[in-house]
N, C-alpha and C positions, 0 to 999 in steps of 0.2 A: 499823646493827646494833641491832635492838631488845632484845637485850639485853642487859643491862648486865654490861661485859666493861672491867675494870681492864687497863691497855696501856700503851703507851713512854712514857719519858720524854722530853726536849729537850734538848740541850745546845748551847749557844753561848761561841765566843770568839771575841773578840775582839782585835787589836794594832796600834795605832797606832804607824805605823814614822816620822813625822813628829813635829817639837819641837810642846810644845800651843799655841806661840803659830801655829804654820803652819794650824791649825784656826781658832783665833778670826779670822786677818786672813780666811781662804778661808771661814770658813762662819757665822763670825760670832758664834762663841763656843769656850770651852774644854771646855765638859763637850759637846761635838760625841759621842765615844765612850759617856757614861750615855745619850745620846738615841737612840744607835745602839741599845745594846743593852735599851732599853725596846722598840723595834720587834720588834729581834730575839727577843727571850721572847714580847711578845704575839702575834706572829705563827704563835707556837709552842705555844699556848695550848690549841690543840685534841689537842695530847701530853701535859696534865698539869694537873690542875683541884686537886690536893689539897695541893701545897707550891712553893714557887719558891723560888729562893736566887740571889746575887748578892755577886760579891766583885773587890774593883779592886787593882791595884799600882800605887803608883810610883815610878820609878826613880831611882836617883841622888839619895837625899836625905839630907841631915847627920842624923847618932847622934842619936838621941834624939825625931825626930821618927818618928808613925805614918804606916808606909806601907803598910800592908795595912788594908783596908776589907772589911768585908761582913755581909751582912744577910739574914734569911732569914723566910719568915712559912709560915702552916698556915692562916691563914685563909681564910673562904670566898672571897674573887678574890684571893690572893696575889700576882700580878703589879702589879694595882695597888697593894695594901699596900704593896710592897716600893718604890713608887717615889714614893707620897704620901710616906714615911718620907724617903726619898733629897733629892726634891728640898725638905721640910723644911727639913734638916739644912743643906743648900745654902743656901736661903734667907737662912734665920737667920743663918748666917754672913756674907754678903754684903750685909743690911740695918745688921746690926752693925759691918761696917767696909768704907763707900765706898770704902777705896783700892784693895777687892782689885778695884771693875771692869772698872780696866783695867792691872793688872798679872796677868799669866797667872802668872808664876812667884810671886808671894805668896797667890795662889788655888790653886796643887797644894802649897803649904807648908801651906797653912793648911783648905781645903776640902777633908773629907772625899769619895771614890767620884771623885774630880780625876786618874786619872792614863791612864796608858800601853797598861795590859797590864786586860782583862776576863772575866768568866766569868761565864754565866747558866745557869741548872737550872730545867724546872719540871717538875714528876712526879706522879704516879701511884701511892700506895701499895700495892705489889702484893702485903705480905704483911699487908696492913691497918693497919702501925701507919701513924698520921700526927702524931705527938707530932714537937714543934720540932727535936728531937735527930736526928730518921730523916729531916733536909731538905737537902738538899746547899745549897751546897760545904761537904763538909770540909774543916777544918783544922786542922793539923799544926803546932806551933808551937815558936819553938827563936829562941833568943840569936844564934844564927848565921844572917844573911839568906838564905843559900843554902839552908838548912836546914827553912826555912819552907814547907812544899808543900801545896796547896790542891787539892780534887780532886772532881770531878764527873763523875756518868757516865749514860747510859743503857745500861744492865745485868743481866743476872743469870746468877753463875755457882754451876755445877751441885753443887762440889765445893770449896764452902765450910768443911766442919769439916776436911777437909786441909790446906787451907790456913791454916787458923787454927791446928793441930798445927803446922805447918811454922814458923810465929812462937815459938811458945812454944820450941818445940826451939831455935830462936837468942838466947831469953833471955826476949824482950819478954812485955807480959805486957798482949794488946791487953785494949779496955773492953770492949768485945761479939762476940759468935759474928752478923757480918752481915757479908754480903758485900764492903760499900762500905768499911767499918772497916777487913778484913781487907783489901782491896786497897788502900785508903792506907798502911798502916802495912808491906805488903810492897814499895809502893814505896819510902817513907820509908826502911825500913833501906836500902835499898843506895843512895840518894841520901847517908844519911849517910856509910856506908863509902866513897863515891869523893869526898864532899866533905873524909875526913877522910887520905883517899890522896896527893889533891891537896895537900893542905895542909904535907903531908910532904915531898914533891917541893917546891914552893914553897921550904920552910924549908932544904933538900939545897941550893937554888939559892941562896941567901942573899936572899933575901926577907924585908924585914920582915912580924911578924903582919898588921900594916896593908894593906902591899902585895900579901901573899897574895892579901887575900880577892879583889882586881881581879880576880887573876888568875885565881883558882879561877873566876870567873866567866865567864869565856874560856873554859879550859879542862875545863870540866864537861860530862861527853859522856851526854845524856841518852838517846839511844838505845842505849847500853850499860847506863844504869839500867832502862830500860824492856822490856830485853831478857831482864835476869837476875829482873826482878819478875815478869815475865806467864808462863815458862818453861811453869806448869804449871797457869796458869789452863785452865779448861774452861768454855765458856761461850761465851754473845755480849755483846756489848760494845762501844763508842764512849765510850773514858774520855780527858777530860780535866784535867789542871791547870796549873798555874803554880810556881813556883818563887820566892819573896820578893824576891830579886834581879831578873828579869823573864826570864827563860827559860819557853818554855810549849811545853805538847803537846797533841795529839789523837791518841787510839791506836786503829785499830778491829780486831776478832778476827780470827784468819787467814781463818774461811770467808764473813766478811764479812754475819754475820747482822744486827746493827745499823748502820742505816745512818747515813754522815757526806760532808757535802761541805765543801769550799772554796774558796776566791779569793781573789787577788793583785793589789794596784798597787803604786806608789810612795807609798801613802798609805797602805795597810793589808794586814791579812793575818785573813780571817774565818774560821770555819768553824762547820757548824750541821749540825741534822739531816735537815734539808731543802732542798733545791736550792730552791725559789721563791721560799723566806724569805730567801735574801741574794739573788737575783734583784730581790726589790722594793724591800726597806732599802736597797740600794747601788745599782739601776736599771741594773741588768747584765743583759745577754743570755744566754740558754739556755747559750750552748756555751762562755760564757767560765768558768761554776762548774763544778768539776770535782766527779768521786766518787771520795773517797782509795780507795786499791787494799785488801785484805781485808790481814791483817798489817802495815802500812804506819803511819807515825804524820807525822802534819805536826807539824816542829820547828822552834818561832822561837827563834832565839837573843836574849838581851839586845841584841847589836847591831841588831835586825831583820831580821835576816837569814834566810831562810827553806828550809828543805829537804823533801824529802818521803825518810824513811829504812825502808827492810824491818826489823821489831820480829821475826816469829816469820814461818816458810815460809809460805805462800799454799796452803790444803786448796782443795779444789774448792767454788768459788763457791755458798754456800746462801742466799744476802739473804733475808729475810724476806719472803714472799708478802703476806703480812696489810698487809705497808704498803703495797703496791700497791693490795688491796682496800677498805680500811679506814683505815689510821691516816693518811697522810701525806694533806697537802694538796690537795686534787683540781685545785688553780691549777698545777701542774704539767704543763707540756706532755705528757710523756709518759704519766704517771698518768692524765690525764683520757682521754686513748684508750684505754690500757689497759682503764680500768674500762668505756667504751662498746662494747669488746669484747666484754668478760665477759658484758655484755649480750646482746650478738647472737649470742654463741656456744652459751648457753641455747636460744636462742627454738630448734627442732628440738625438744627437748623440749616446751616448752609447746604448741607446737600439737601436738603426738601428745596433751599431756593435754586439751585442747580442743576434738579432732577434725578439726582445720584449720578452726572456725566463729569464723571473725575479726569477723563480719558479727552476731554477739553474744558479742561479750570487751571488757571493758572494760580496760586496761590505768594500774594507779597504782605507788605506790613509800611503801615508807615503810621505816626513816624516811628523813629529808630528806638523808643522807647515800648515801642508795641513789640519788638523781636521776641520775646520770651514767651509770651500769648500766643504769636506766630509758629513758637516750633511745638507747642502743642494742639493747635490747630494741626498742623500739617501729621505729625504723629500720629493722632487720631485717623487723619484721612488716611495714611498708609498702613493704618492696622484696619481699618472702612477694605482698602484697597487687595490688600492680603485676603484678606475674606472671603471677598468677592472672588477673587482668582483659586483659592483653596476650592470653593465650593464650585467652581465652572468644573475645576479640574475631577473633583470626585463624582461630578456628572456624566463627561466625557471621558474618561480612563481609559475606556477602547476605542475610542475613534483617535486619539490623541498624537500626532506623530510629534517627532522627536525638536522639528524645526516647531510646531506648533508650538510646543510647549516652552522651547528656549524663547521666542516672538513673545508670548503669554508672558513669561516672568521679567521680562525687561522693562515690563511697562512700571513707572513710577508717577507718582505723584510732580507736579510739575511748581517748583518755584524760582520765583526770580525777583530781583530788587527793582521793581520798574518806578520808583521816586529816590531822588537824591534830593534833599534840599539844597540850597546853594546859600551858604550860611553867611554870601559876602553881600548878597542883596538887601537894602533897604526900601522900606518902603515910605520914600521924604516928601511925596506931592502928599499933601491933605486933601487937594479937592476929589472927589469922589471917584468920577470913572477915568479922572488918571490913575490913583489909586487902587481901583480896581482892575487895572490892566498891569499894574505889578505884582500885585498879591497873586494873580491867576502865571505868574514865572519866576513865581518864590522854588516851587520844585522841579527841575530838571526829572527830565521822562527816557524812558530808555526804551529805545527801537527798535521793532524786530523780533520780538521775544512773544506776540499777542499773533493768533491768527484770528479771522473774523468769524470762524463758529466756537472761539473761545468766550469762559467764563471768567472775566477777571475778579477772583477773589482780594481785597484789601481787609487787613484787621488793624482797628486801630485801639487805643486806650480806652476810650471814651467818647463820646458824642454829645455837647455840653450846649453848643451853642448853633451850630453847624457852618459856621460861616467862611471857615475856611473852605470845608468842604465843596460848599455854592461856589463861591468865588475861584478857587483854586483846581482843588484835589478829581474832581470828579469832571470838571471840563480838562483837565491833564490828563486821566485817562483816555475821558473818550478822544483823542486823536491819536491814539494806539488800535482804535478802529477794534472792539472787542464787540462779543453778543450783547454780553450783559455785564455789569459792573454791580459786582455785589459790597455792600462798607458794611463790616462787620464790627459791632462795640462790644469788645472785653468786661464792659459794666451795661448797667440798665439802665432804661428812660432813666434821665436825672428830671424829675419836676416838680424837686419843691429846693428854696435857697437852701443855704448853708449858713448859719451864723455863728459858727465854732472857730472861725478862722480858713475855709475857703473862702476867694471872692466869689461868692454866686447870690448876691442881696436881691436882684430885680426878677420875678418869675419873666418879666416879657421879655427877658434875654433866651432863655431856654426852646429850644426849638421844640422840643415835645410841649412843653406851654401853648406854645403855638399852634400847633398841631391841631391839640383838643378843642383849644377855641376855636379853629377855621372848622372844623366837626362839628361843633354846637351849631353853628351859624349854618355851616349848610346842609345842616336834618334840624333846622327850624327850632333849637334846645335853648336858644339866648337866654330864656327867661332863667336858667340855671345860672348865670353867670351875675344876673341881679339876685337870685334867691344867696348864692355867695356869698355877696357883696354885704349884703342887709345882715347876716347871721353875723360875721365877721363884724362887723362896725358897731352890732351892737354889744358885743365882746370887750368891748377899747377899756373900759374901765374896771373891768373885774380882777379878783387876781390871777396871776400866772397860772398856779394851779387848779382854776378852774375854768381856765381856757380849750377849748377844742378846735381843730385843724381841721376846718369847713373847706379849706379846697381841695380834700379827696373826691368832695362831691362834685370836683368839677372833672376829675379826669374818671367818676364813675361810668359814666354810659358807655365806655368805650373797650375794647381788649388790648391788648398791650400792641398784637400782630395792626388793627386798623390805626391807633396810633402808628406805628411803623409805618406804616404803606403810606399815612398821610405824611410824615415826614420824608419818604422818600419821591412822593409827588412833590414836594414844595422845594426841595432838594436840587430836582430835576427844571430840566424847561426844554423849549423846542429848539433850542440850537445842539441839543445832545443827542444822538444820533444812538446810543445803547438804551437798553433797559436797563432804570436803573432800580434796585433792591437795598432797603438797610435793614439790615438785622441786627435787634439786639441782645444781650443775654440777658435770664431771666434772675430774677430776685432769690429765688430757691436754686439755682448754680450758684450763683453769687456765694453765698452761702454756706454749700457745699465745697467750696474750692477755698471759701478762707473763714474756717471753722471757730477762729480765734477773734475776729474783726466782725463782729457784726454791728456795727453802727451802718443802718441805711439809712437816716430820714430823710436824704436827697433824691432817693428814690420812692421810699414807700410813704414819706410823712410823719412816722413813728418816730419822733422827738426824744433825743433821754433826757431833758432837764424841761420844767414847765416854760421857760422863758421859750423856748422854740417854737411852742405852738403861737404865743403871742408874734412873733417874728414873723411865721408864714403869712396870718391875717394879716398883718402890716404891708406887708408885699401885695398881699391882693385885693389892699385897699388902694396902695398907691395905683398899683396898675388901673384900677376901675378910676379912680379920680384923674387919670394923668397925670399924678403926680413923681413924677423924675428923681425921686428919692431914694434913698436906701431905706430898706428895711429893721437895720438896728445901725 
């Protein structure tokens, strides 16, 4: 994606259902678990460059000792901050008193991040703050172990100041109007209220204070807490936390927009946001990690004990597309076909924009995350290529001479890497067209490789905004002196926000946005853009669910291909010396290439929670008003 597009964050937990000494004899030490879940964050790395956080339990220790650890950084590589810090802390302790290295129990008394129960966060500020305070895990803090609840999420719900009303109406009186805040503290009260229900019953039983607390421990039924918290969240989401005592969860939304998986032995119970990252930390097989079901939370008891319980009904499955495309890991068995799908299911387009002249197309990819889309594009073309040459041949058969035919089958499909980005460049003038004459030698071009009745084919990830492309990508082609410059997207028009947790809140960021409106304007349609406006605005106060996404009607008049062609004239300008072409893929490939994900409403509008349609109108109210805001 060459453009820079703020995305998911990462979440990991971890629980060691084994004593720490069963670790030191089998693996050879006791902070086995901090080693895990350094893998597991870094692994995770490509979810979240702007914060990490990290927090440990552990269980079962006498009054007055700390048993909750955690630490968080903002810095520029936070994952390793956070574990330079860690293993510090570790150090120092263990230099300072030889006896703890081989007593495991005087190392979780005494060593700090030493225990049982883990959680790791690395993210992505998607509404730009990155101040220490907006870096998960939160924590929730209280006298009472049970009480203590730590919480991390990859997130964003749509219907946030409701929810934050909804607090205040019960008394509390949270620090901030932020999502994350507001969903700890709605789970918090009612973890207090059943911790302090419990505590009742206990006391009815003749339980002393002391013995209560065991018990509440036992008896604390977190999927009943998690069921009367999330009631009216709207949104997507994969929240996790912990409980001080060592009770933990993973909760993901009923229609199953952020994704979470997990795995089970007799030695652990992980979950993460990605299937390959405990595939390779734990060196498990594809089909032993599972994908929690949409509504569903994985719940570890303090005993270890492990369930998988239904939190809220199961909506019709929308998983997020973009992780397919984009965000998650391409080490994925099934992602990396998916994405060389996407690939192939393009190429029909490109050769219509090419003429079917394979025999002068160069085919590259940029950036380096498009490679996998890239070798099925090009697959495609060489099974295109095959074909073509099969069928000349069963034409010709007698004319055919021997050199002809050797000439005939050498011919390939032509690729080359004609962008390097140069990953030392900054771009530190803020004034504009200094600015802009760095950004245009952010990618280093390669020489030599383009003849001038070539086609140079680029596929990239996606096409969000295009600004790179203006600025940069497409005047770096053209000085390779090619026919035509064709930019190929892996995904389709994106034109409507995201409010799941992509940054994409403003529609007048979107280049297809734009597109439509400079159409409207120039076939005289404006009045569309008021009839919008007025539908929308008079929407503001109804409820969510009976909200409608009135700017399909704005990208109605148009085919997907005149959108196209208008983004590639806006794309383009007269100092560009090729033709240039964008193509994009269609909604129904989409699709078809990732069978499992079909959350599009960035594409098609098609919302899976009511709050989304209220979110779009928001956006295209602010755009009609000038108002410079976000959307949710």
């Amino acid at each position: 994606m060459s453009d820079a597009l703020k995305h998911e964050c990462g979440i990991a937990l971890l629980r060691l259902r084994k004593p720490l000494e069963y670790y030191k004899e089998k693996y050879g030490t006791a902070f086995y678990g901090v080693q895990k879940m350094y893998l597991l964050m870094e692994k995770q790395h490509n979810r979240g460059q702007d914060g990490a956080g990290f927090a440990s339990v552990k269980m079962d220790v006498k009054p007055g000792q700390r048993y909750i650890s955690r630490i968080r950084s903002n810095k520029q590589q936070p994952i390793q901050d956070i574990f330079t810090q860690i293993n510090g802390r570790i150090n120092e302790e263990m230099i300072a008193h030889p006896e703890y290295a081989n007593d495991v129990q005087l190392q979780k008394e005494n060593v700090p991040y030493v225990g049982e129960v883990y959680l790791g966060h690395v993210r992505y500020g998607t509404f730009g703050k990155n101040s220490i305070e907006s870096v998960h895990p939160f924590l929730r803090q209280n006298s009472w172990m049970h009480r203590n609840l730590i919480v991390a999420g990859n997130f964003n719900l749509t219907n946030v100041k409701e929810l934050f009303d909804s607090l205040v109406e019960l008394g509390q009186h949270p620090k901030e109007l932020a999502d994350t805040v507001t969903v700890m503290e709605k789970i918090g009260h009612f973890l207090d209220e059943e911790v302090i229900d419990l505590y009742q019953e206990c006391k009815k039983e003749g339980f002393s204070k002391q013995e209560a607390s065991a018990e509440i421990a036992k008896r604390l039924d977190i999927a009943n807490i998690l069921k009367r918290a999330s009631k009216k969240w709207d949104g997507g989401y994969a929240m996790a936390g912990m409980m001080g005592h060592g009770d933990a969860f993973v909760m993901r939304d009923p229609a199953g927009i952020r994704p979470a998986y997990y795995y089970q032995d007799d030695e652990i119970v992980v979950v993460a946001s990605e299937r390959p990252v405990i595939q390779t930390v734990f060196n498990v097989p594809f089909e032993a990690v599972q994908e929690l079901d949409p509504g569903h939370a994985v719940i570890v008891k303090k005993d270890g004990s492990m369930n998988i319980e239904e939190i809220n009904p199961a909506l019709p499955k929308k998983a997020c597309s973009f992780e397919r495309i984009y965000f998650s890991r391409g080490s994925d068995a099934e992602i990396y076909e998916e994405r060389k799908q996407l690939g192939r299911l393009v190429l029909p387009q490109v050769l219509e924009a090419i003429e079917s002249d394979t025999d002068n197309a160069v085919f590259s990819y940029i950036p380096n995350t498009a490679e996998t889309s890239f070798f099925g594009m090009v697959e495609a073309a060489q099974d295109f290529l095959n074909k073509r040459k099969n069928d000349y041949i069963l034409d010709n058969k007698d004319t055919l001479t021997e050199d002809s035919l050797r000439e005939l089958l050498s011919v390939k499909i032509r690729t080359e890497k004609v962008a390097i980005k140069d990953a030392k460049l900054r771009t530190f003038i803020t004034e504009d067209s200094s600015r802009d004459d760095l950004v245009a030698h952010v990618y280093d071009v390669t020489y030599g490789v383009i003849k001038p009745e070539d086609n140079l084919v680029i596929i990239d990830d996606s096409i969000v905004r295009g600004t790179t492309l203006k600025k940069s990508i497409i005047k770096m082609m053209d000085r390779l002196n090619p026919k035509r410059i064709v930019v190929v997207s892996s995904a389709p028009q994106i034109r409507y926000p995201d409010c799941y947790g992509i940054d994409m809140a403003k529609l007048e960021g979107l280049i297809a946005f734009k597109a439509a409106h400079e159409l409207l304007i120039e076939r005289g349609m404006e009045h569309i853009v008021e009839d919008v406006y007025k539908k929308s605005k008079a929407q503001e106060n109804l409820p969510d669910n009976q909200v409608i996404n009135y700017v399909k009607e704005f990208y109605a008049p148009f085919t997907d291909e005149e959108i196209s062609n208008k983004i590639a004239e806006m794309l383009s300008s007269d100092e560009i010396a090729a033709e240039v072409k964008i193509i994009y893929q269609s909604v129904e490939n989409l699709h078809k290439a990732c069978p499992k994900n079909l959350g599009d409403w960035y594409f098609t509008g098609e919302y899976p929670t009511p709050g989304g349609n209220r979110v779009v109108n928001r956006a295209f109210i602010n755009f009609y008003e000038g108002n410079d805001a976000r959307a949710y």
